[in-house]
Backbone as JSON, one array per atom type, in Angstrom:
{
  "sequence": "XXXXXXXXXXXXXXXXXXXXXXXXXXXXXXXXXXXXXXXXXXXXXXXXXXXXXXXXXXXXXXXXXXXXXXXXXXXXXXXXXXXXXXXXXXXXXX",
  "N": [[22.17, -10.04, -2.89], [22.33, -7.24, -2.8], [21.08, -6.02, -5.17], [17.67, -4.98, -6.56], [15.36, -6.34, -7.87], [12.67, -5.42, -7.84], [12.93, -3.01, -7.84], [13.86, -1.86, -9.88], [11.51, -3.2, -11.9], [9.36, -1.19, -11.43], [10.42, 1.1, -12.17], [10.69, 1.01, -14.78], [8.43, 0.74, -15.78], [5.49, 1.52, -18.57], [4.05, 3.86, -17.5], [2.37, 6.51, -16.3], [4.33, 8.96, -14.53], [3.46, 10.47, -12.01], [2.3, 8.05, -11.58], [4.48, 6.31, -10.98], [5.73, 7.47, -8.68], [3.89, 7.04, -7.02], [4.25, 4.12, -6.4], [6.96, 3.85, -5.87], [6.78, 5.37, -3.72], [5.33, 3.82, -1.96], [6.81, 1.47, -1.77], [9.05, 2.2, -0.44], [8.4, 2.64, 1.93], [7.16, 5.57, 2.71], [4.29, 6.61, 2.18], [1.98, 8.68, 2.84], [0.77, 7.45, 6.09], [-1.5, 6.92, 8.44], [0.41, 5.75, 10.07], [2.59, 6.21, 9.48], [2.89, 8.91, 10.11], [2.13, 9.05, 12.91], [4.21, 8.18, 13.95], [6.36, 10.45, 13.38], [4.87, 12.16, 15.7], [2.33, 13.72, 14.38], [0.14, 12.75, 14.75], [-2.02, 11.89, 17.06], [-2.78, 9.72, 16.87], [-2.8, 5.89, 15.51], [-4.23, 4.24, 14.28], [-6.24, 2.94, 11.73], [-8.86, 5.74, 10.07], [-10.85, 5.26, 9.04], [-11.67, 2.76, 9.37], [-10.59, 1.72, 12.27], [-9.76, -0.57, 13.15], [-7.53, -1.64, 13.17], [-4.05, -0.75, 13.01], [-2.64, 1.71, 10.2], [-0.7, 0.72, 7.96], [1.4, 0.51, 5.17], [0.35, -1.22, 3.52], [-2.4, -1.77, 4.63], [-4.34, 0.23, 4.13], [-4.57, -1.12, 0.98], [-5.71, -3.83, 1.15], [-6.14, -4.9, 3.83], [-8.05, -3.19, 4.48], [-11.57, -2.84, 5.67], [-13.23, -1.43, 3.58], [-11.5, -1.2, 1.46], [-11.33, -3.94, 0.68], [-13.67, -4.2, -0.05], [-13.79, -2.32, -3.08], [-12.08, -3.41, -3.64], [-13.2, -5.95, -4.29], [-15.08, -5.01, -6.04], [-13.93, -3.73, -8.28], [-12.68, -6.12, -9.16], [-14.49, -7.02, -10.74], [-14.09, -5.61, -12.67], [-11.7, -5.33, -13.59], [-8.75, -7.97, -14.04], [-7.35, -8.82, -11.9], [-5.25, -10.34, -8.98], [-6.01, -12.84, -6.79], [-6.08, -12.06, -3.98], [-5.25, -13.76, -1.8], [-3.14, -14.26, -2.51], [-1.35, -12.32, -2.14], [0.74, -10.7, 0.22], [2.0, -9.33, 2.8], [4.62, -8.8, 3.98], [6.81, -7.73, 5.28], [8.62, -4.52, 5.32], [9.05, -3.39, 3.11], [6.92, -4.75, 1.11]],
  "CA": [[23.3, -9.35, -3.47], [21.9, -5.73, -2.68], [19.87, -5.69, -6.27], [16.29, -5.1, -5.85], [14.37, -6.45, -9.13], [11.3, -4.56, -7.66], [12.7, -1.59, -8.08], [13.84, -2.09, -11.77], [10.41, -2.66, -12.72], [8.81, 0.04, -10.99], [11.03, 2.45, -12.88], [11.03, 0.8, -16.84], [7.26, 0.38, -16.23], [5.52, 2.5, -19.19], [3.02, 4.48, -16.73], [2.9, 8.32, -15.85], [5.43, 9.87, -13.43], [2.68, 10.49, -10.99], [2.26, 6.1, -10.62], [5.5, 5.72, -10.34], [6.35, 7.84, -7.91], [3.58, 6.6, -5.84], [4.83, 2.87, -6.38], [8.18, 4.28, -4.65], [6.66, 5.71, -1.91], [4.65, 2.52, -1.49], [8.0, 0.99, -1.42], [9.67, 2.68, 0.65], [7.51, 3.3, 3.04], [6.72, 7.05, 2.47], [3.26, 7.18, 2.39], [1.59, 9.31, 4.7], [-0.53, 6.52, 6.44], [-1.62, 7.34, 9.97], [0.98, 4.89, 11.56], [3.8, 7.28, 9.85], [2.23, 10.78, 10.84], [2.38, 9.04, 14.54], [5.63, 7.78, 14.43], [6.82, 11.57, 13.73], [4.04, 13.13, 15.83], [1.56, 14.67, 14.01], [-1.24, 12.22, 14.7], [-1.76, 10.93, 18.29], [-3.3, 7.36, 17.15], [-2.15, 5.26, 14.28], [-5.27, 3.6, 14.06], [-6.79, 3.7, 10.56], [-9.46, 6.93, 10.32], [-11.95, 4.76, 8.3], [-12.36, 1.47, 9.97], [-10.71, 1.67, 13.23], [-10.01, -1.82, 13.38], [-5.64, -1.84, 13.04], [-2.95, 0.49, 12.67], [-2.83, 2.14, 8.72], [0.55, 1.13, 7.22], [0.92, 0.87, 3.72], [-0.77, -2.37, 3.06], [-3.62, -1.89, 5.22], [-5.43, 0.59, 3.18], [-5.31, -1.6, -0.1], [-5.92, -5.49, 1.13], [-6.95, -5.39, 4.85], [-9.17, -2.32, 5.5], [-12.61, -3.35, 5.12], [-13.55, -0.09, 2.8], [-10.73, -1.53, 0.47], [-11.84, -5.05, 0.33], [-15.9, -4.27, -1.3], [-13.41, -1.51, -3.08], [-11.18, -4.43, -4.66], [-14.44, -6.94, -4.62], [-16.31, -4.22, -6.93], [-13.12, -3.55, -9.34], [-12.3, -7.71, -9.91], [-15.77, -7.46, -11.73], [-14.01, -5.21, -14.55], [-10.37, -6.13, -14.37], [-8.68, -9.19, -13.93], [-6.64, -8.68, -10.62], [-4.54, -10.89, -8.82], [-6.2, -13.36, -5.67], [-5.98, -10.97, -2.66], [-4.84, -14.12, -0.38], [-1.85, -14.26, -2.92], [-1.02, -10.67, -1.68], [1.16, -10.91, 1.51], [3.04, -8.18, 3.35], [6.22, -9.5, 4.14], [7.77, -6.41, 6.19], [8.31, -3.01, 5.46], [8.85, -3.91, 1.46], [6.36, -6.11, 0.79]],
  "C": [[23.1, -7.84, -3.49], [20.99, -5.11, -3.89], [18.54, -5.88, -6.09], [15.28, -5.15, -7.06], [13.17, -5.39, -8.87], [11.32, -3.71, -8.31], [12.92, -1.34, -9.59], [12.69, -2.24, -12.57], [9.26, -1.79, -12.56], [9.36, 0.9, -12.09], [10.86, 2.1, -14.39], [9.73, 0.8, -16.68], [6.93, 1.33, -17.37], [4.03, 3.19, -18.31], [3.69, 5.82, -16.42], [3.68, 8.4, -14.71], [4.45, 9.92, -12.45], [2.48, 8.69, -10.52], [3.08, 6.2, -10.33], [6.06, 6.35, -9.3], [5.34, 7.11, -6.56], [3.59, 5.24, -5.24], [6.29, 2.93, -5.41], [8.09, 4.18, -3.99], [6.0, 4.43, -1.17], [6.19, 2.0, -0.57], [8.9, 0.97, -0.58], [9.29, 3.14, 1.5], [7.19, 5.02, 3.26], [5.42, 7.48, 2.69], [2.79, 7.96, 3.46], [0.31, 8.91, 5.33], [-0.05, 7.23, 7.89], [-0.34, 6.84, 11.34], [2.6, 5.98, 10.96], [3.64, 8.52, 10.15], [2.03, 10.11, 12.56], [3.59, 8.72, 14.69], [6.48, 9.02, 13.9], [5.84, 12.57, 14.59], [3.33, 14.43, 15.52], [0.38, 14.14, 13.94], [-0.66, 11.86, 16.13], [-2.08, 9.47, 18.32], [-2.67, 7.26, 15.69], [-3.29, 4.94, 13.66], [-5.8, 3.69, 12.74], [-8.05, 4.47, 10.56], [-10.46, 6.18, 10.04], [-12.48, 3.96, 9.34], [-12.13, 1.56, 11.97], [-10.43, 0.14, 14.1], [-8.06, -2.19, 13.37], [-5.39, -0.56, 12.65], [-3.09, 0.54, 10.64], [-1.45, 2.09, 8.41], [0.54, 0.95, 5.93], [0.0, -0.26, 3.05], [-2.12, -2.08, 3.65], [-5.09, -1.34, 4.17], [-5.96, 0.46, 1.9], [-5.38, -2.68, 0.05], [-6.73, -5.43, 2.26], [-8.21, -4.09, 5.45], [-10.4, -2.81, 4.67], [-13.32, -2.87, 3.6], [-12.53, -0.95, 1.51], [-10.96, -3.01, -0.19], [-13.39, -5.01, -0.12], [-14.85, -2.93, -2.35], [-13.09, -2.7, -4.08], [-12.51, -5.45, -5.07], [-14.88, -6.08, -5.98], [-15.31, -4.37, -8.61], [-12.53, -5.17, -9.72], [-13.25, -7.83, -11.17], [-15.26, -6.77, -13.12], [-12.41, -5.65, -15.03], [-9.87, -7.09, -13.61], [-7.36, -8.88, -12.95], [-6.12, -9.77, -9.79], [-5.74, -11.55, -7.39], [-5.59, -12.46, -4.56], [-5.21, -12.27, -1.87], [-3.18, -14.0, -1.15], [-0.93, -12.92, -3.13], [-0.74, -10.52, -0.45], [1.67, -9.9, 1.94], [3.49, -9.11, 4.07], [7.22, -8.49, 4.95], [7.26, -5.25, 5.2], [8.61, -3.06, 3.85], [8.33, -4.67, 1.09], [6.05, -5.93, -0.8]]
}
């Protein structure tokens, strides 16, 4: 129906102006991951800088880059974080 629950609780969350804006950009694809600085040319590879192993879109650099997975492994040990497999990207709003 064109309503986008997501975005409704992005915005009522009670967190600083600085999260939420970068929950947006998540959202809307904004970030400035390597695969959108090539798809306006200002990078010639997409590739991610770290690993080198896939393109960097916005999921990559918090579930599949390696650096992010001992990253999320380390931080489960203090807070109680969601199963990574139950963390899908689903398109360009995941």
């Amino acid at each position: 129906d064109g309503r986008r629950k997501g975005w409704q609780l992005i915005w009522k969350c009670d967190i600083p102006p600085s999260v939420l804006n970068f929950a947006w950009r998540v959202a809307v694809d904004s970030l400035p991951t390597w695969q959108n600085k090539h798809k306006r040319g200002l990078e010639t590879d997409d590739l991610c800088p770290i690993c080198s192993t896939e393109v960097e879109d916005n999921f990559h650099p918090f579930f599949r880059c390696p650096l992010a997975r001992e990253l999320r492994h380390t931080m489960v040990d203090v807070w109680n974080l969601p199963d990574i497999t139950t963390i899908v990207c689903t398109g360009k709003e995941w």
